[in-house]
C-alpha positions in Angstrom: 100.2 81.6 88.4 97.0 82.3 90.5 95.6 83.9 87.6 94.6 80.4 86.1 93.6 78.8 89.6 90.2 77.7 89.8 89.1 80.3 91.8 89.4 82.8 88.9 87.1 85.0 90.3 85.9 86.5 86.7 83.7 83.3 87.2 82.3 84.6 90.8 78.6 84.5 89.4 78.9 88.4 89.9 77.1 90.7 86.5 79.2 93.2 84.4 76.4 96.3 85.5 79.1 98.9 85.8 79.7 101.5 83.0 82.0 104.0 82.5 80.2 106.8 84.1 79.3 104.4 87.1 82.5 103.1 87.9 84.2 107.4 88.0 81.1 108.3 90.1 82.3 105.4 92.1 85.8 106.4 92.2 85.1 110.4 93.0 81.8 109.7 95.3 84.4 107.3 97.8 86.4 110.1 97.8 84.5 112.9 98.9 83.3 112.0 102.0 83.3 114.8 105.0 87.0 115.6 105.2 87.5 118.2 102.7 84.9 120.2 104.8 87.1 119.6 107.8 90.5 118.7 107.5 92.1 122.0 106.3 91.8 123.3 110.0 94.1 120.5 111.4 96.9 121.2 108.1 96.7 125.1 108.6 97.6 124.4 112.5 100.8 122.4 111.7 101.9 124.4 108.7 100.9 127.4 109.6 101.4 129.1 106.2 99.1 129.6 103.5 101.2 128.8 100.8 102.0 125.8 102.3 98.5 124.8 103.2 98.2 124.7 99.6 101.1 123.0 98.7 99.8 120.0 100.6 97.1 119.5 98.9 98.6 120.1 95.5 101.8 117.5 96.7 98.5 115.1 97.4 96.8 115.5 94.5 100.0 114.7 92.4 100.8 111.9 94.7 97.0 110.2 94.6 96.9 111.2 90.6 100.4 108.9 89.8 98.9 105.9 92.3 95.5 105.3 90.6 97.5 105.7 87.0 99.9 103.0 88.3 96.7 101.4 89.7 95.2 101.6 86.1 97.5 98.9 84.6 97.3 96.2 87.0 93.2 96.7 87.0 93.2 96.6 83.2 95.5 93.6 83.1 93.7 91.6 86.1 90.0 92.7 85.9 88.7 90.6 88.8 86.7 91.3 91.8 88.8 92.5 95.1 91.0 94.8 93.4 93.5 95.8 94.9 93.7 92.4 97.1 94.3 90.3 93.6 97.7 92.6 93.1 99.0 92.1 96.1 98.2 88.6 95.6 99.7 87.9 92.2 103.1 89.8 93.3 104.2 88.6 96.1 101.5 85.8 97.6 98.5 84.9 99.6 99.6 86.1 102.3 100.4 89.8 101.3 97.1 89.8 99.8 95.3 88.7 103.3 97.3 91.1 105.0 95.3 93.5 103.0 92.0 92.3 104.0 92.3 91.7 106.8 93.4 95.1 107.6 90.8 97.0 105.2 87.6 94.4 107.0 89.0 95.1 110.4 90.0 99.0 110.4 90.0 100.9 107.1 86.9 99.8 105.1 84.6 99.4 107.9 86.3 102.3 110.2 85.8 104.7 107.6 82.4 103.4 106.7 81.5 103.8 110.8 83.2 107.7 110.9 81.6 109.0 107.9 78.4 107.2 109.3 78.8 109.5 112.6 79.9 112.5 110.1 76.4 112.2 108.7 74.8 112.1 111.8 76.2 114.8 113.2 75.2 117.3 110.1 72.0 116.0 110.5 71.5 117.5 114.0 71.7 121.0 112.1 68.2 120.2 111.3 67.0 117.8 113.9 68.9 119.0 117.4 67.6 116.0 119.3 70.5 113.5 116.7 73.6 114.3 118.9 76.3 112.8 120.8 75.2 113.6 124.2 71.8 112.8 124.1 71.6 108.6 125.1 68.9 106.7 125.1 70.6 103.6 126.5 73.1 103.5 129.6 76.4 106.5 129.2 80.0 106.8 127.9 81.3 104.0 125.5 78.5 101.9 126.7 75.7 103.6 126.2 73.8 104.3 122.6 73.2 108.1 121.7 71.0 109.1 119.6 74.0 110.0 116.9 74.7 106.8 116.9 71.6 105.4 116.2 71.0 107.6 113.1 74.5 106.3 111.5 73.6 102.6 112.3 70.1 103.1 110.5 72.4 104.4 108.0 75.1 101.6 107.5 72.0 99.2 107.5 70.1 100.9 105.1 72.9 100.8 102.3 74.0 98.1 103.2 70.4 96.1 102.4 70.2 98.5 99.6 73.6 97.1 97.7 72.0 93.7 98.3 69.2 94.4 95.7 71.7 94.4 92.8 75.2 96.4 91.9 72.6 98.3 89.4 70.5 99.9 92.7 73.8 100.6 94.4 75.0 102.2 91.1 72.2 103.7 91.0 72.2 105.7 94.2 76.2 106.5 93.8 75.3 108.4 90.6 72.7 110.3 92.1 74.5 111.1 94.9 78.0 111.6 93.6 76.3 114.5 91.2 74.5 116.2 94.1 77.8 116.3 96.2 80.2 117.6 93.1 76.8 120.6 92.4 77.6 121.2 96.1 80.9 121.8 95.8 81.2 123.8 92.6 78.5 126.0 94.1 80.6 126.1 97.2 83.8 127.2 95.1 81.5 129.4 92.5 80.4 131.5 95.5 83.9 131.5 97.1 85.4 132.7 93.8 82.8 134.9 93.1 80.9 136.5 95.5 82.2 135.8 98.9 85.8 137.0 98.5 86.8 139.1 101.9 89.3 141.7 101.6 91.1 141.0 105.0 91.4 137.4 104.4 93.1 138.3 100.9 95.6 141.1 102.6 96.2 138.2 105.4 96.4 135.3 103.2 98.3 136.5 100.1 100.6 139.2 101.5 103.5 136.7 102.9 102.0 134.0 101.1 104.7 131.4 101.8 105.5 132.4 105.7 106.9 130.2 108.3 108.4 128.3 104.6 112.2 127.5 105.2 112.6 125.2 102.4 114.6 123.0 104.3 114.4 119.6 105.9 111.8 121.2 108.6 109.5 122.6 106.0 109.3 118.9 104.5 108.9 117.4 107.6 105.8 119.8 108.3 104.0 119.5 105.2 104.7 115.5 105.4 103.3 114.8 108.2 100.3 117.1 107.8 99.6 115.2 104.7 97.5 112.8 106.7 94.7 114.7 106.4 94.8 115.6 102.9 95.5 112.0 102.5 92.5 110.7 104.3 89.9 113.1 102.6 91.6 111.6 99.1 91.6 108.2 99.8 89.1 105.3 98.8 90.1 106.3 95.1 91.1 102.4 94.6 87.6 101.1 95.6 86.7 100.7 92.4 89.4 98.0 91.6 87.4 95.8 94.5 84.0 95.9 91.8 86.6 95.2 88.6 84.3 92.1 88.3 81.3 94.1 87.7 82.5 96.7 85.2 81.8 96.8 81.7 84.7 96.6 79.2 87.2 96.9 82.6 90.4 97.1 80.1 89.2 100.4 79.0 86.8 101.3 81.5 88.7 100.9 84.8 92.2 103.0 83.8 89.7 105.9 83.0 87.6 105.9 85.7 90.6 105.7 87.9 92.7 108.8 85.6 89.0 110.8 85.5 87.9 110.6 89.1 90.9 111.4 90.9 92.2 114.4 88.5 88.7 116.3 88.6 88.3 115.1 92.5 91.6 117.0 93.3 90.7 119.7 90.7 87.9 120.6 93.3 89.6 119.5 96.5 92.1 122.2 95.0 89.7 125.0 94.5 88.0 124.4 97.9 91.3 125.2 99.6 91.3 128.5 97.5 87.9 129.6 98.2 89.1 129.1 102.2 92.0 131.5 101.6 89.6 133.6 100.1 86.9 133.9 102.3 88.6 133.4 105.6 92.1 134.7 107.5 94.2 132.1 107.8 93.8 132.2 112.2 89.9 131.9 111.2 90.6 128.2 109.1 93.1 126.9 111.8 89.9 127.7 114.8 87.4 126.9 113.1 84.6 125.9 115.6 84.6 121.9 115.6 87.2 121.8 112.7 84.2 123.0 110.1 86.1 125.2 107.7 83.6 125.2 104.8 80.3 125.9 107.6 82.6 128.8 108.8 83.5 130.0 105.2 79.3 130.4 104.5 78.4 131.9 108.1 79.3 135.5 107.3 77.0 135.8 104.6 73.6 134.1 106.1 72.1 131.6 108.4 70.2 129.8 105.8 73.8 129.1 103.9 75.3 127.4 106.9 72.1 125.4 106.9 73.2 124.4 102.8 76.3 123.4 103.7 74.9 120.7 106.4 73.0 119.3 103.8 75.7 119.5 101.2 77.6 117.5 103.7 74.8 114.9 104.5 74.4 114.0 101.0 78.3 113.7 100.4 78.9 111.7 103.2 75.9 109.6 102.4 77.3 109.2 99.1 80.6 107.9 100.2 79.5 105.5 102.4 76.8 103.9 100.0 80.3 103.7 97.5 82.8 102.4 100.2 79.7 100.0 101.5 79.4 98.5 97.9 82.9 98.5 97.3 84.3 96.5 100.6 82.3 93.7 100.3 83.6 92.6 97.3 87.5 92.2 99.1 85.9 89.9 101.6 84.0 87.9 98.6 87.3 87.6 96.6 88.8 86.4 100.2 86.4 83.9 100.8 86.7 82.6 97.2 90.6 81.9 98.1 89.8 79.9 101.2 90.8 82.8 103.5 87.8 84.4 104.7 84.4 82.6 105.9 83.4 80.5 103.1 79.7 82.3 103.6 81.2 85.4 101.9 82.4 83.3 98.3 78.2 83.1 97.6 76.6 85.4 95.8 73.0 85.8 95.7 71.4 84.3 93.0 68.3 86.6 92.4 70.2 89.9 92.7 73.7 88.6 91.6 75.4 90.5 94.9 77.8 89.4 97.6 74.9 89.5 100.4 76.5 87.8 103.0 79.9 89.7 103.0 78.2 92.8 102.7 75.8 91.6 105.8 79.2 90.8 107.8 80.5 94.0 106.9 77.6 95.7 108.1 77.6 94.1 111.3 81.4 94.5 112.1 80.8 98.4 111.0 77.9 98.8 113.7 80.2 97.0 116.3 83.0 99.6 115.9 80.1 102.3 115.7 78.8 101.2 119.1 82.3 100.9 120.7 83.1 104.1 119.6 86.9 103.3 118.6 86.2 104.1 114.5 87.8 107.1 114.7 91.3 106.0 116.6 91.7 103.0 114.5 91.4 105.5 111.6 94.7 107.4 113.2 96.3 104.2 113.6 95.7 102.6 110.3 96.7 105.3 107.8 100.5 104.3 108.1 99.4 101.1 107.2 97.5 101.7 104.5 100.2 104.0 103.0 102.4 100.9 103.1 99.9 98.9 101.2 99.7 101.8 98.5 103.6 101.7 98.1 103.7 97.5 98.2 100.9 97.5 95.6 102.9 100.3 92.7 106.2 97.7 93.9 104.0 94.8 92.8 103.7 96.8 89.4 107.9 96.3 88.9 107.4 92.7 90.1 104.8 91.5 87.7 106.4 93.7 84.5 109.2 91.2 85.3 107.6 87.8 86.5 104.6 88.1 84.0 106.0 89.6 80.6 103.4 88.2 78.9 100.3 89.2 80.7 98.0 90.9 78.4 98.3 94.6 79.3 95.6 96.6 77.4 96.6 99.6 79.7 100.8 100.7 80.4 101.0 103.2 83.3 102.1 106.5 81.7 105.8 107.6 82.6 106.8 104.2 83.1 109.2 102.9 85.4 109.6 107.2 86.3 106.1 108.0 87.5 105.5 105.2 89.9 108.9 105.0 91.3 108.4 108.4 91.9 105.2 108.2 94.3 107.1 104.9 95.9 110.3 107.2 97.0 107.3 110.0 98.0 104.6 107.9 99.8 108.0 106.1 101.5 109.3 109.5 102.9 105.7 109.7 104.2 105.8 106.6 105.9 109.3 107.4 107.3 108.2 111.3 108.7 105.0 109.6 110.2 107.1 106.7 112.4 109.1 109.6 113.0 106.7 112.2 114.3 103.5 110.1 114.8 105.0 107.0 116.3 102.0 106.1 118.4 99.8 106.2 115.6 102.1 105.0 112.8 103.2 102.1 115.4 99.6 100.6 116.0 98.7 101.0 112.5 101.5 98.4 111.8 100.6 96.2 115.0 97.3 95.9 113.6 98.5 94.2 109.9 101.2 92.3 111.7 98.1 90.9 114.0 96.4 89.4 110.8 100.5 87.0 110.4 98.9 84.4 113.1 95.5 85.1 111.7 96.6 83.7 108.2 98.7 80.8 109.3 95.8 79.9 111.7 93.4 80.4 108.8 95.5 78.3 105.6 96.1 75.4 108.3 92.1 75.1 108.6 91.4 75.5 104.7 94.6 72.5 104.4 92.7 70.6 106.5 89.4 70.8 105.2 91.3 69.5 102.1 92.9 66.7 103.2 89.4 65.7 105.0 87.6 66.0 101.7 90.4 64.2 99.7 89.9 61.9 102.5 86.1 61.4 101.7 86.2 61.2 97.7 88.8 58.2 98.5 86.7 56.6 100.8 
């Protein structure tokens, strides 16, 4: 199997400088980005119930809890850098483990990296009103440069040059950052909880809690497809799998970070969506101005608190992008170290013991989609596709059980086969209500991984022939 092949990529020249409380800070700072601050407007529209705005998130939370358990076993039993890539790989081939790259380097990695860039930007024009989306300093419309824009390239650049310096710097600023962002939000729900409860919102809210709730196939169809947004805001759990290479004692340390970060991640993500019904009537979260739930939660009660929550926000989303910035690379290195991505990307620097060029690529790619402005519709398109990828990777669990019995797993997924057949048959009903309802969106999302098919045949044919040339060579 692959797992002896000589690109065993536990012999990448990376450095084991992840511990425990790194790689969870890694797992729950990915995750918190900007969208539990925002999304809950968009779910409360097309539910339109309180009870089932919180059902959503609870049905996520159980959802993204039994994936990174599931994930837990094949990370403990193949501890190698790129994750999630090297499942697909080992299960079902090369070229179900491009199709994963290829989609996460063109549109999920760097797309989300690019709109939680622009996410920080824009909370930083709170403070500084001249960072904004309609000021340009070069040319107008897609083709022009804003000052918004700028900021969030500065941004991506500055991490990015920052995770070259060593996975201990990057490390470094996740745990700072991933602390700060979790203070933010347990101050957010203490003072939700606690002080800022409104009476109105709890007579609106809670009286009728489950309205417009059928319980039949429309009610699951709603809270299905508004699950895209809850979705999105808990996503970028499995990054840590893509630095499996660079964590300490992975076979204990990677199933706990995975368990850890997502159930106290949700825990919050859980309580925010309280503290909303709390503070604010239900018509009040679904108009929110710009979508900004939490900013509108903290207005009643002073100026200087909507002025906290901007900064709470910068330093989450800056936080998630240094995470998803470290994180990505390391796909493109385990790529390259295949033969299917620019052979550039398989070095690692041999000072700082990082994958500099891949996470130079990725940076540049990332200011490309910045500057054409795109990020954030490729982002629509691509979350059916990387739903797929979550339900292929728990399938690849079954396959390997049964095509590797004897693969040393320090780590079984609790509830096994139960629990992850469970979140296949969900996450597949998913899939199935959003090429229903979102067909545009859910349609692209797949034209974009089928795209990468001719990339890969286009890309093996070159590595064959570079082969046979230096077979050719050696002979000569």
């Amino acid at each position: 199997m692959a797992t002896n092949r000589s690109t065993d990529l536990t012999k990448g020249g990376l450095v084991q400088g992840l511990g425990l409380i790194d790689s969870t800070t890694l797992v729950m700072g990915s995750m918190i980005g900007s969208g539990i601050f925002i999304v809950a407007a968009d779910i409360s529209r097309q539910v339109n119930s309180p009870g089932l705005l919180l059902l959503t998130w609870l049905i996520t939370a159980a959802l993204t809890l039994a994936a990174a358990l599931s994930y837990g076993e094949l990370a403990a039993a193949m501890p190698h850098a790129g994750g999630q890539y090297v499942y697909l790989r080992e299960a079902f081939g090369p070229m179900w483990g491009f199709l994963y790259g290829w989609t996460l380097f063109l549109v999920i990695q760097t797309g989300t990296i690019a709109a939680v860039a622009v996410a920080f930007a824009k909370y930083t024009g709170v403070f500084m009103p001249w960072v904004s989306a309609e000021r340009y300093l070069v040319g107008s419309g897609r083709v022009g440069l804003t000052t918004q824009e700028l900021l969030a390239i500065a941004v991506v650049m500055l991490l990015s040059w920052s995770n070259t310096r060593g996975v201990r710097t990057g490390a470094a600023v996740q745990n700072v950052f991933t602390f700060a962002k979790v203070a933010a939000l347990v101050g957010l729900i203490s003072f939700g909880l606690l002080v800022g409860r409104n009476a109105a919102a709890l007579q609106t809210n809670f009286t009728n809690f489950w309205r417009n709730s059928g319980w039949n196939f429309d009610t699951i169809r709603l809270v299905g497809v508004a699950m895209v947004g809850a979705l999105f805001s808990s996503d970028a759990w499995n990054n840590v799998t893509f630095t499996a290479g660079e964590v300490r004692n992975p076979k204990r340390n990677l199933p706990l970070s995975l368990g850890l970060g997502v159930l106290l991640v949700s825990a919050l993500y859980i309580a925010c969506n309280l503290v909303y019904l709390n503070v604010l009537p239900l018509p009040s979260i679904q108009h929110a101005a710009e979508d900004r739930v939490a900013t509108e939660a903290v207005r009643a009660f002073s100026p200087v608190a909507v002025q906290l929550m901007a900064a709470a926000i910068m330093i989450s989303t800056f936080g998630c992008n240094n995470g998803l910035i470290l994180a990505g690379a390391r796909v493109s290195y385990a790529m390259a170290k295949d033969g299917l991505f620019f052979q550039k990307a398989a070095e690692v620097d041999p000072v700082h013991h990082t994958p500099r060029f891949a996470l130079l690529l990725q940076c540049a790619w990332t200011v490309l989609l910045i500057l054409s402005g795109s990020y954030s519709d490729l982002l629509d398109y691509v979350i059916f596709a990387a739903l797929l990828f979550y339900i292929l990777t728990i399938a690849g669990l079954f396959v390997l059980r049964r095509t590797q019995p004897d693969l040393e797993r320090p780590y079984r997924v609790f509830g096994y086969p139960v629990l992850p057949a469970a979140y296949i048959v969900a996450a597949a009903l998913i899939a199935v209500l959003l090429l229903m309802y979102k067909t545009r969106y859910a349609g692209r999302g797949l034209a974009i991984v089928i795209l990468g098919l001719p990339v890969y045949f286009i890309w093996t044919r070159k590595a064959q022939a570079s082969l046979t040339g230096s077979s050719r060579e050696a002979e000569v």
